[in-house]
Steps between C-alpha positions, in 0.01 A plus 500: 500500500839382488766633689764710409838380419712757679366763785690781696475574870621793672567510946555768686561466899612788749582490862629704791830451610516508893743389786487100638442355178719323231542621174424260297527543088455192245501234795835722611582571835698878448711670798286814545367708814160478414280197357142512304214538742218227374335186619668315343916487425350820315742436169375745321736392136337095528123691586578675155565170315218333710200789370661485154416138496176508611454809250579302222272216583229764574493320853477880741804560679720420832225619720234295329691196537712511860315758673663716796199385694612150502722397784622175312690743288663709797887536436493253203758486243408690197674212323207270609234779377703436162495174479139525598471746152705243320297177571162719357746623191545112457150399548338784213778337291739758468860572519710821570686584177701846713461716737627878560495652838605814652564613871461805615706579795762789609669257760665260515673453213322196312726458164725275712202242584339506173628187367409302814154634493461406142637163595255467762153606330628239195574241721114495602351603182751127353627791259871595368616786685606656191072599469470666788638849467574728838541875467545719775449894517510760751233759434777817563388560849107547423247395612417247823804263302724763464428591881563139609141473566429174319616292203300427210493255183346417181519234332384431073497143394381289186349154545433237209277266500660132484397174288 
């Protein structure tokens, strides 16, 4: 069987937001009260980008791959989880052609990081940032988001398959 030329992967990630923790969104450090309660930096946008990688290649997800169980992954980078994705993108012989994501958070405000978030997750991924699109959304108070409970993202991405 040959494989297919272009495939789509979808991420979704979700954590708590709690007191004594950075917030940390696309590799960004934001000024907020409370950070993302996880094992590790608990970036819950990169996690996204990281299970719709691993979707696409039909390689399981974040869990499968760094598991919360492992103490060599305590308080890593999410960035280095990406790269991690990237390098197996790389090795399957594909290439990201974009990427959409969306966060899901009623504070802080996000639209002002956007662009640096984008710049980080491309920067890793060796893409233009101009592929990776950031949208951000409140959900109008509902909800454990619209509580300031958590934050949540998705993340829908189309990979080709190169030479």
């Amino acid at each position: 069987m040959t494989r297919p030329d272009i495939k789509i992967g979808s991420g979704m990630d979700i954590h708590q937001l709690v007191f004594g923790r950075d917030l940390i969104l696309g590799g960004v450090k934001i000024d907020h009260e409370k950070g993302l309660k996880g094992h590790s930096d608990a970036d819950v946008l990169i996690h996204s980008v990281c299970d719709a990688i691993l979707g696409a290649l039909g390689l399981g997800d974040i869990g499968d791959h760094f598991p919360d169980t492992d103490p060599q992954y305590k308080g890593i980078s999410s960035r280095i989880l990406l790269g991690k994705c990237h390098d197996l993108l790389v090795d399957k012989g594909y290439e990201i052609v974009n990427m959409d994501c969306i966060l899901f958070a009623q504070a802080p405000k996000l639209s002002p990081h956007k662009r640096a978030m984008a710049e980080n997750i491309a920067r890793v991924l060796e893409l233009e940032p101009d592929l990776v699109n950031i949208k951000a959304t409140t959900t109008e108070t509902l909800g454990f988001v619209g509580k300031k409970e958590g934050i949540a993202a998705q993340t829908t991405l189309l990979i080709r398959a190169v030479g």
